[in-house]
BALOSE-268893 format. One line per 8 residues: number of its first residue (from 1); their letters; for each residue x, y, z of N, C-alpha, C. Coordinates in steps of 0.02 Angstrom, whole numbers, plus 50000, padded with zeros to 5 digits. Example, Ala and Ser with C-alpha at 12.3 -4.5 7.8 and 13.67 -1.06 7.14 Angstrom:
BEGIN
1) as) 50660/49716/50390/50615/49775/50390/50660/49835/50390  50642/49888/50354/50684/49947/50357/50645/50002/50394 .
END
This chain:
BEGIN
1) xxxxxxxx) 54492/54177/55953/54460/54221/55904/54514/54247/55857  54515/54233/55785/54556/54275/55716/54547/54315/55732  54493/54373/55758/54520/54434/55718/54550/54468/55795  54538/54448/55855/54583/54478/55909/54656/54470/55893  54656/54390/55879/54719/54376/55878/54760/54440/55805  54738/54425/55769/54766/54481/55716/54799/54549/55722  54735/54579/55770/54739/54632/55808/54794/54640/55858  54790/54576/55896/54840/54600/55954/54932/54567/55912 .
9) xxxxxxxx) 54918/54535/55874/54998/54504/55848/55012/54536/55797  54973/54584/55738/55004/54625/55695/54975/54688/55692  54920/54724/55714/54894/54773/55690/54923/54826/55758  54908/54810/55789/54937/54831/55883/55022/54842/55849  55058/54796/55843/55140/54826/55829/55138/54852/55769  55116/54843/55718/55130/54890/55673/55113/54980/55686  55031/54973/55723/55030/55056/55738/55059/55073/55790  55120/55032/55844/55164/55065/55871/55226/55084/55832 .
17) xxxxxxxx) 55221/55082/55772/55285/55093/55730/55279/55169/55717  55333/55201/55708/55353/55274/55670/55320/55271/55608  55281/55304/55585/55273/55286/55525/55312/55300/55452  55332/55264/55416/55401/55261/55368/55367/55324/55304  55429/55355/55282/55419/55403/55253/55383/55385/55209  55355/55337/55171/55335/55312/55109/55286/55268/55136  55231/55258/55097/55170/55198/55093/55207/55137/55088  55168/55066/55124/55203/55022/55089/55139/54968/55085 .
25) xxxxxxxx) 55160/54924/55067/55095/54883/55061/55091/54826/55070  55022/54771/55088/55054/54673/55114/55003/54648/55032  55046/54623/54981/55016/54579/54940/54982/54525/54945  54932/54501/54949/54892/54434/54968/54866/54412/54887  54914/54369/54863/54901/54337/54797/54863/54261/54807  54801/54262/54778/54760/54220/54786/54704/54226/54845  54698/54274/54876/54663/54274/54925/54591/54229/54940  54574/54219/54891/54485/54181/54862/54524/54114/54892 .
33) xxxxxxxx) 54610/54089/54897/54609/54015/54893/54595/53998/54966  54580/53934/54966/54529/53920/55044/54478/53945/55072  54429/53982/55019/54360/54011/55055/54325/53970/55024  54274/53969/55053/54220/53907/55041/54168/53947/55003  54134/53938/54942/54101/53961/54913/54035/54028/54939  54030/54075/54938/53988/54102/54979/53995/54121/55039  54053/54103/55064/54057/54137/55121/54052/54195/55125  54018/54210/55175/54024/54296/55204/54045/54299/55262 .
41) xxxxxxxx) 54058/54377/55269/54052/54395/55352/53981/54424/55370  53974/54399/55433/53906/54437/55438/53886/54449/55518  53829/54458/55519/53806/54470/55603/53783/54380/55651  53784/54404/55727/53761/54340/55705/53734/54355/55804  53696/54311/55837/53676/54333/55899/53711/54292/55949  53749/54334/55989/53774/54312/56047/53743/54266/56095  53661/54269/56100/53619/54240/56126/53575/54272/56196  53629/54331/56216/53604/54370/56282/53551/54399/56259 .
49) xxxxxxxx) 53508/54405/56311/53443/54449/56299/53435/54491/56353  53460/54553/56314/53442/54638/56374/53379/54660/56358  53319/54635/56381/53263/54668/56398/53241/54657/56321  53222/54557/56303/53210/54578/56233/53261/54597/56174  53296/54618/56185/53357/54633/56132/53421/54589/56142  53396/54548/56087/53464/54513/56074/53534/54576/56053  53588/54540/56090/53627/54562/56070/53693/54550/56018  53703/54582/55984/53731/54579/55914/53799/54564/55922 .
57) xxxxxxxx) 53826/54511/55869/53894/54530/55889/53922/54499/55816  53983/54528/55794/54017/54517/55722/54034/54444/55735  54013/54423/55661/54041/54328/55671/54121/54328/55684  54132/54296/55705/54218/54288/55690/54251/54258/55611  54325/54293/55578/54336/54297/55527/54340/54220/55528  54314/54189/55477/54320/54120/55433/54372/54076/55401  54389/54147/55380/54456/54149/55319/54502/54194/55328  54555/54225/55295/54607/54262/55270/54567/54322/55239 .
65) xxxxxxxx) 54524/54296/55172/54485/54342/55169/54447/54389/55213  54393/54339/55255/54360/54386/55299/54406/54422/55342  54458/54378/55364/54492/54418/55422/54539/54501/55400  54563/54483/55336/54559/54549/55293/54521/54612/55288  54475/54573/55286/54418/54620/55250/54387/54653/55318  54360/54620/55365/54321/54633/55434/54375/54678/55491  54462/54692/55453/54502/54729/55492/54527/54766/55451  54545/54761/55416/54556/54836/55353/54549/54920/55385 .
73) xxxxxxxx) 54488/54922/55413/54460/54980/55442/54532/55001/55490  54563/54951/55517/54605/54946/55578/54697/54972/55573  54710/54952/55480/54769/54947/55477/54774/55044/55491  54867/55031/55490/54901/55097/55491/54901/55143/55427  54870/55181/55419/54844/55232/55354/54922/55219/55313  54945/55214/55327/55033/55209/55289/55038/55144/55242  54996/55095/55274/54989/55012/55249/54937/55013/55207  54949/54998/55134/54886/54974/55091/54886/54892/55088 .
81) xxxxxxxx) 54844/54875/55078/54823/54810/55049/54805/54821/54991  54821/54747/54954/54828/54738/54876/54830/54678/54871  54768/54635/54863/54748/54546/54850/54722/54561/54786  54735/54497/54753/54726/54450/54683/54661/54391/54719  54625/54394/54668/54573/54356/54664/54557/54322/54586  54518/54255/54585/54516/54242/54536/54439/54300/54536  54424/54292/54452/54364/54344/54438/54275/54303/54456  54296/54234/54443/54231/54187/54482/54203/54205/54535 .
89) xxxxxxxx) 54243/54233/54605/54243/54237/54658/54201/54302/54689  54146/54307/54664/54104/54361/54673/54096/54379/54736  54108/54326/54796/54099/54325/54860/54145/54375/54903  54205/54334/54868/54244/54389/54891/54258/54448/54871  54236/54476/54802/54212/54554/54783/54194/54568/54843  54138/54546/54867/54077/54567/54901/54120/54609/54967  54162/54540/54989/54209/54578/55071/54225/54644/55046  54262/54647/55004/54291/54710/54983/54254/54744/54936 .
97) xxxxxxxx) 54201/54803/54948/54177/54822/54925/54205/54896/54927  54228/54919/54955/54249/54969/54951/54315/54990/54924  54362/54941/54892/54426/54929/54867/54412/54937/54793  54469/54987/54764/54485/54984/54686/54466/54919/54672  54445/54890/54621/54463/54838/54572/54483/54838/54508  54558/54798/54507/54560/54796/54420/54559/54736/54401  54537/54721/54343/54564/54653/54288/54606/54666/54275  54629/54625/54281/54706/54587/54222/54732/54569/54161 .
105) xxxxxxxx) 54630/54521/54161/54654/54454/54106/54584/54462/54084  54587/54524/54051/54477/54524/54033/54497/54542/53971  54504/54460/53908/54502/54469/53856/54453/54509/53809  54422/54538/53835/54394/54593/53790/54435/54676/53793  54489/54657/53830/54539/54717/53839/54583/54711/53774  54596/54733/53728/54649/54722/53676/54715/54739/53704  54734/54766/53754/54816/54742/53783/54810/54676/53828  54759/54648/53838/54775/54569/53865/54790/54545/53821 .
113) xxxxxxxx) 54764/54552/53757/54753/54480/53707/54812/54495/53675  54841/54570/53664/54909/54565/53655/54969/54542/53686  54968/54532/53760/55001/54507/53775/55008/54439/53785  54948/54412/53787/54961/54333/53759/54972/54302/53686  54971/54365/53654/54977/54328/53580/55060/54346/53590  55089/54404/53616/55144/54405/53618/55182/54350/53659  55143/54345/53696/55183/54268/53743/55191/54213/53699  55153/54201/53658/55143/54118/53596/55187/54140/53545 .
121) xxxxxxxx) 55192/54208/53526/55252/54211/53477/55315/54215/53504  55326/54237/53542/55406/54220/53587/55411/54154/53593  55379/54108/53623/55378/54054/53619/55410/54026/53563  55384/54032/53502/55367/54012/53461/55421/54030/53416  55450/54077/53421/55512/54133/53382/55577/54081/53441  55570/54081/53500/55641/54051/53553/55636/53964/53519  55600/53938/53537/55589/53854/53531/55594/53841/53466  55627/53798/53425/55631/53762/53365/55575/53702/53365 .
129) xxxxxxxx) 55570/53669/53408/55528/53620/53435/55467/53638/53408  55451/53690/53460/55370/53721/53439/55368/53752/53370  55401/53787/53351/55400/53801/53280/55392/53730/53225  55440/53670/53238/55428/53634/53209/55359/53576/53207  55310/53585/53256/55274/53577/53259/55186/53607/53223  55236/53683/53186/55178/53728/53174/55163/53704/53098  55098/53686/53096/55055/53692/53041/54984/53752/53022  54971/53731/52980/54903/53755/52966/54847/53750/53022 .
137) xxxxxxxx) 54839/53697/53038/54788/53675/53076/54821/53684/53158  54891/53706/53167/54896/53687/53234/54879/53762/53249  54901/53829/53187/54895/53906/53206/54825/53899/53219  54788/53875/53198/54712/53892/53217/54700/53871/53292  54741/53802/53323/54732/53805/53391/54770/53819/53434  54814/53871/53395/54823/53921/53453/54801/53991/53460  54749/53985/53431/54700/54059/53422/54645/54026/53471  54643/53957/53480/54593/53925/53518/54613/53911/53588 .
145) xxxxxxxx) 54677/53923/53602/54706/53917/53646/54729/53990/53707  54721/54040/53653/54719/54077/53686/54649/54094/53709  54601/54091/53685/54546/54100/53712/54524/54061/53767  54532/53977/53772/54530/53941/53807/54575/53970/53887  54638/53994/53869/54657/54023/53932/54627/54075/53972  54597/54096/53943/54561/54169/53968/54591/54213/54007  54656/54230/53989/54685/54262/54013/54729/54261/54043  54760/54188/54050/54786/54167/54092/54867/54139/54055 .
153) xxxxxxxx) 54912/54175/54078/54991/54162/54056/54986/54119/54078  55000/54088/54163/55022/54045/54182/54978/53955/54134  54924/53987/54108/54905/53914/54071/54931/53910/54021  54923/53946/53975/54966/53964/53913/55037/53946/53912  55088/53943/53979/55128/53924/53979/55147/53850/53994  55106/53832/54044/55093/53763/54049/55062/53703/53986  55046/53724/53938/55011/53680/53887/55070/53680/53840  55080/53760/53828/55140/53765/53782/55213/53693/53787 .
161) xxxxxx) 55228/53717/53867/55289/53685/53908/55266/53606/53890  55195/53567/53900/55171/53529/53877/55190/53497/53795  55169/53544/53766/55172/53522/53695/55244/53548/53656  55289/53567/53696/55361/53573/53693/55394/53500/53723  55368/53493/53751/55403/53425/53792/55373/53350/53758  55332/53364/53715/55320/53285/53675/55370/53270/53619 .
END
């Protein structure tokens, strides 16, 4: 079983620890990667029957996600968690429903779109290459390009690095 095992190999020694003068926290970047669309956690029946009453018992965690999410309740008040998700991933909203959420990359924010326009002009100001590449028609697709990224540096940098390297 994930979530015993969790329990007894990190959550068990960490709350035998002193607790450190300061909060600290476990980053889980990408957490959505390897969940299968829709997954949840949920209930599910053991199969015993006490007098008529099935008895209930929590599914076991699936994922990283669930196993996160279904022990959270558990960590040491001193330990935050702090996972990255893509924004598709409604499912895994769902585990964490009770967690802050922020965007990042929600181009209708005008400091995202500034900072990707600022990313294409650095670019663009460092590289001779890419500058020498710039026309009329190419500034318009990179107004198309940023949108196409949706927010996303790491693509923006990859196409760029792309069309620097031809």
């Amino acid at each position: 079983d994930p979530d015993e095992a969790f329990k007894a190999g990190i959550l068990l020694p960490l709350l035998s620890l002193n607790p450190p003068t300061r909060n600290c926290f476990i980053l889980i970047d990408g957490v959505d990667a390897g969940c299968l669309h829709g997954s949840q956690t949920g209930q599910r029946s053991t199969g015993t029957d006490n007098g008529n009453i099935l008895e209930e018992k929590k599914a076991p965690s699936r994922s990283i996600a669930e196993l996160l999410a279904n022990n959270y309740g558990s960590f040491p008040p001193w330990l935050l968690l702090v996972c990255t998700s893509r924004r598709h991933t409604k499912h895994i909203a769902r585990l964490f429903s009770g967690f802050r959420k922020i965007t990042l990359d929600d181009l209708r924010k005008p400091n995202v779109v500034k900072d990707l326009q600022e990313y294409i002009l650095t670019r663009l100001d460092r590289e001779d290459v890419l500058r020498r590449q710039l026309s009329k028609e190419t500034a318009e697709m990179l107004n198309q390009l940023l949108i196409k990224s949706n927010g996303c540096i790491l693509y923006l940098e990859k196409v760029i690095d792309g069309v620097s390297d031809r």
